[in-house]
N, C-alpha and C positions, 0 to 999 in steps of 0.2 A: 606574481607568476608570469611567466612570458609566455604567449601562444605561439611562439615560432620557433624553428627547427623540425628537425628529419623525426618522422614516429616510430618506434619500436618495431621488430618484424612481429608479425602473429603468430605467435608459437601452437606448436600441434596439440590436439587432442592427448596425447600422452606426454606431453612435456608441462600441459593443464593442470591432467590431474592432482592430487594430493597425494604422497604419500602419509601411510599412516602417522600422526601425530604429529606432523606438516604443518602449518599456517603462512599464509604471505600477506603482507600487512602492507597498507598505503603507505606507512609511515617510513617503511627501510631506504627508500630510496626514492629519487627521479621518476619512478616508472608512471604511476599515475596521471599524473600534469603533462608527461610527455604521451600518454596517447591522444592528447587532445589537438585540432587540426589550428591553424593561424587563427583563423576568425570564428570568433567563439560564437557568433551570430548562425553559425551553422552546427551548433550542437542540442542536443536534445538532451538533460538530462531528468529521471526517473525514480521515485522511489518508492519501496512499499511503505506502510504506517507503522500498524504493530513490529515492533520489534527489530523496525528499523528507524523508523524516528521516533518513538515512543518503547517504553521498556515495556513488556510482558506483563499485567497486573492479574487478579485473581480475578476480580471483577471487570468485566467489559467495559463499562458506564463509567469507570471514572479513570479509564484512561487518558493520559496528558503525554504531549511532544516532550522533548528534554527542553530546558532552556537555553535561547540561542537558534531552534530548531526555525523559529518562524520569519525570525532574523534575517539568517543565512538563506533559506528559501527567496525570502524578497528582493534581496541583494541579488542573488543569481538570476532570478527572472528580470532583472532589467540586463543583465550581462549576458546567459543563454541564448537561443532562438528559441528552445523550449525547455521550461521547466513544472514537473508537474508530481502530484504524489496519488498511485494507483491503487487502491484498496479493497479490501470485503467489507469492510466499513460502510454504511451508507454516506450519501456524498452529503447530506445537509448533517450529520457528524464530523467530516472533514470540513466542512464549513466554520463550523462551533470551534474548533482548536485549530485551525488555520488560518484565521480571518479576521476574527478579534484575538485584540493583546488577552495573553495569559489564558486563551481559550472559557469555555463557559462552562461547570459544568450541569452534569443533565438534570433535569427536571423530575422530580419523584416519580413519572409513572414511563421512567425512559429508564428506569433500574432493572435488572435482569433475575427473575424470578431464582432460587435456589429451593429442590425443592419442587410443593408443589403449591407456590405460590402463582403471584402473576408473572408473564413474560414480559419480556424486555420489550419495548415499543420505541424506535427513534425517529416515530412520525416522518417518516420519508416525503411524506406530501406534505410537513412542512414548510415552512421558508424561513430562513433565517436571514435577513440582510445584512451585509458581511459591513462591521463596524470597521475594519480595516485595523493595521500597525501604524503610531505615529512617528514619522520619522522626518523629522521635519530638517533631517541637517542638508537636503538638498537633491546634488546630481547625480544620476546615474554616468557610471564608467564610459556607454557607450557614445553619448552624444553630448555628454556634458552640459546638457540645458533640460533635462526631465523633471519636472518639478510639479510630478504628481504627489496627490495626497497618498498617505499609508493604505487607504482602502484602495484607493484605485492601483497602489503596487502591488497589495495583496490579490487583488485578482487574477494579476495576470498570471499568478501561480496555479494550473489547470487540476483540476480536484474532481478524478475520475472515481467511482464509488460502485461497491456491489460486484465488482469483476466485470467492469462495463456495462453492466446495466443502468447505471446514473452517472450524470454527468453533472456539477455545477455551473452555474450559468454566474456571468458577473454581479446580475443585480441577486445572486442568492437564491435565485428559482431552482429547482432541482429537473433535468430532463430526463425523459427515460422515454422506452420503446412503447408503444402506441398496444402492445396487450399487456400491459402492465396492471392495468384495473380488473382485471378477469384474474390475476395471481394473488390480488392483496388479498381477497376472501380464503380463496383456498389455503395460505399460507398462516393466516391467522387462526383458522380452523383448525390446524394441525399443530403450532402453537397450547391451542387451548389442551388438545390431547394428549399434548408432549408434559404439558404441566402437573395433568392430573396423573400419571403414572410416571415422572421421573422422581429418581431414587432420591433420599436424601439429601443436598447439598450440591446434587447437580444443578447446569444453567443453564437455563432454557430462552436463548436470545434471538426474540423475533426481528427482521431486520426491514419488513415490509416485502419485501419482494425476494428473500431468503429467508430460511432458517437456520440457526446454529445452535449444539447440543455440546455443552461442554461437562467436561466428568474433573478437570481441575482441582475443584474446590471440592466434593463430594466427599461422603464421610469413608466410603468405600470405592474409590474411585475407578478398580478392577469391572467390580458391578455396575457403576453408571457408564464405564465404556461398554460393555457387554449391550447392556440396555439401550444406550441410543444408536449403539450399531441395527438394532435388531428393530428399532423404530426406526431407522431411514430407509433399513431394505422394505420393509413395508409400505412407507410410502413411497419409495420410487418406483415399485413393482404399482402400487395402487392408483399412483396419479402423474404417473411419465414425469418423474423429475430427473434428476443429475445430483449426483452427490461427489463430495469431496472432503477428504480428511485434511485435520490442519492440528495447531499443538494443543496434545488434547483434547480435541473435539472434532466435529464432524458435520458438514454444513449440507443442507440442501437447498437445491438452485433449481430454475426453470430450465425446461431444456429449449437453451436460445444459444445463440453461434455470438456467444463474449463470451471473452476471458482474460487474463492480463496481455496475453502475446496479442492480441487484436488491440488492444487500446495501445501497445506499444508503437504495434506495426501502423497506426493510423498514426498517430504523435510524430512518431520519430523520419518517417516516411521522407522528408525531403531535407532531411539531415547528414550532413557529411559525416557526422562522430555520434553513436549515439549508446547512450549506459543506462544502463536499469540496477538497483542495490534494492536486496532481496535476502529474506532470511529464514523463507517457508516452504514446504512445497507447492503451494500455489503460486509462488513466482515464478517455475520451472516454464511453464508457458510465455514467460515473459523474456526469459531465456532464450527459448525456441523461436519467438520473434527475433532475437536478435542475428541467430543462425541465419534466419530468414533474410535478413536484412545484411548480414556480412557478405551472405552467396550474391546477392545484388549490388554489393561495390561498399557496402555502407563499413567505415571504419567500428567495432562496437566493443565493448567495457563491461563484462556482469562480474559484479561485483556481489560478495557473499557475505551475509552478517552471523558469523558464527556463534553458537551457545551450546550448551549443553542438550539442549533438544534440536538444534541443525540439523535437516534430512544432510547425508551423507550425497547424495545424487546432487545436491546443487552447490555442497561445498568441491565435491569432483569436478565440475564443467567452470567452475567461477575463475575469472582473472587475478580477482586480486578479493582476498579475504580479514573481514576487520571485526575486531573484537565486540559484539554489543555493538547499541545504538548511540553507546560513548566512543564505541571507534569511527563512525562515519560522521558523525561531527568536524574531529578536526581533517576528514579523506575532502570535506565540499567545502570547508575554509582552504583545502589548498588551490578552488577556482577561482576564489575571490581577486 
């Protein structure tokens, strides 16, 4: 792909949106490759997890990237100025399938209660040291003499977690905000509560410093959304949290000043071109960073993973919209 020539003009708000039954796909055309600026060292690019590099599974715990997914990341962070994957995910989970070949997966008491079994635990205060990709055929694109290890390439792929609240660190440490020890209790407590009174088949996925209530899998699943709505307004009213709907479930957070559009707007920040690919409503925030950052000069790219369950408000504002987490596969091979 060449990074030089004239970029597209930025078409309006209503020239954006979708009409009904609409799709625009990386694939029809130039369009994509040509918003990107000469020197790819000044680009930023961004992505969510679920169900943009990994498909939607029942279960939480044993989700996996696609194949390829970890690949193409590594390849681009030696090519990008920034490359990175932003999630609700906790970050030492994004570590586990971003870091070592073929990812890990979880550990019997990191499975997510259904039910009113145990909660999900992905040990946040763990460490997981990142075994790295071996890719031993050589140079990176940009200098032509990089001849780091696969772990040391895997790092530099930035693996933010929890909606800004974790960040991974290269040797595997996982950082977070300085009152984080004062939420794991309270979170876990509520956890325990959520287990003994959800419905059937519901998921009850503690996340360390979140919670999330999925009705998915549930035998009635009208009933466990009923049910965990009606347990999160209780605990936001009881213990000043922030809540947020996502597919099929419904998460509650601390109330702290992160969200994807803050981890955007700090990433992308000294970036001449910068993209975010998003398939939720929690990535609308990441969106809104980008606003933020186009009013200030920055060239920017949202990019929508459309499905069956796509909120409609972020397939309307996205640039360019690609089928599933098998359509942005081949949208980041055309950086390569």
């Amino acid at each position: 792909m060449s990074w030089s020539g004239s970029l597209p003009a930025r078409r309006s708000a209503a020239e954006v949106a979708l009409p009904a039954g609409e799709r625009r796909t990386g694939q029809d055309g130039p369009v994509w490759p040509d918003w990107f600026p000469g020197d790819p060292r000044r680009a930023a690019l961004l992505c969510d997890f679920d169900g943009t590099l990994a498909p939607i599974v029942d279960d939480p715990a044993t989700s996996q990237p696609l194949p390829g997914v970890v690949e193409i990341l590594v390849e681009l962070s030696g090519r990008l100025g920034v490359v990175g994957v932003v999630s609700g995910r906790p970050a030492d989970f994004l570590v586990s399938r971003l870091r070592m070949p073929g990812g890990r997966r979880p550990a019997p008491d990191e499975t997510p209660s259904r039910g009113s079994g145990t909660s999900a635990t992905h040990r946040p205060s763990a460490t997981h040291r990142a075994s790295g990709i071996d890719r031993s055929s050589g140079t990176d694109r940009l200098s032509g003499t990089d001849r780091l290890s696969g772990t040391e390439k895997s790092d530099r792929v930035k693996l933010v977690g929890l909606y800004g609240l974790e960040r991974a660190l290269p040797d595997g440490r996982t950082e977070r905000p300085a009152e984080a020890e004062r939420w794991l209790p309270m979170f876990a407590g509520l956890a325990k509560a959520a287990e003994h009174d959800a419905p059937r088949g519901a998921v009850v996925e503690l996340k360390g410093l979140t919670l999330a209530l999925h009705w998915r899998t549930a035998d009635d699943p009208s009933e466990a959304r009923s049910w965990a709505e009606a347990f999160v307004r209780r605990a936001v009213s009881e213990h000043r949290l922030d809540s947020h709907g996502g597919r099929m479930s419904i998460e509650l957070r601390p109330l702290y000043r992160a969200d994807k559009g803050t981890v955007v707007e700090d990433l992308a920040r000294e970036s001449a071109v910068a993209c975010f690919v998003g398939d939720d409503l929690g990535d609308l925030p990441a969106f809104d960073a980008l606003d933020r950052l186009e009013a200030a000069g920055t060239r920017v790219v949202r990019v929508a993973v459309d499905s069956t369950e796509a909120p409609a408000p972020l397939l309307r504002r996205a640039d360019l919209v690609v089928g599933g987490p098998e359509g942005v596969l081949p949208l980041l091979r055309q950086l390569l």
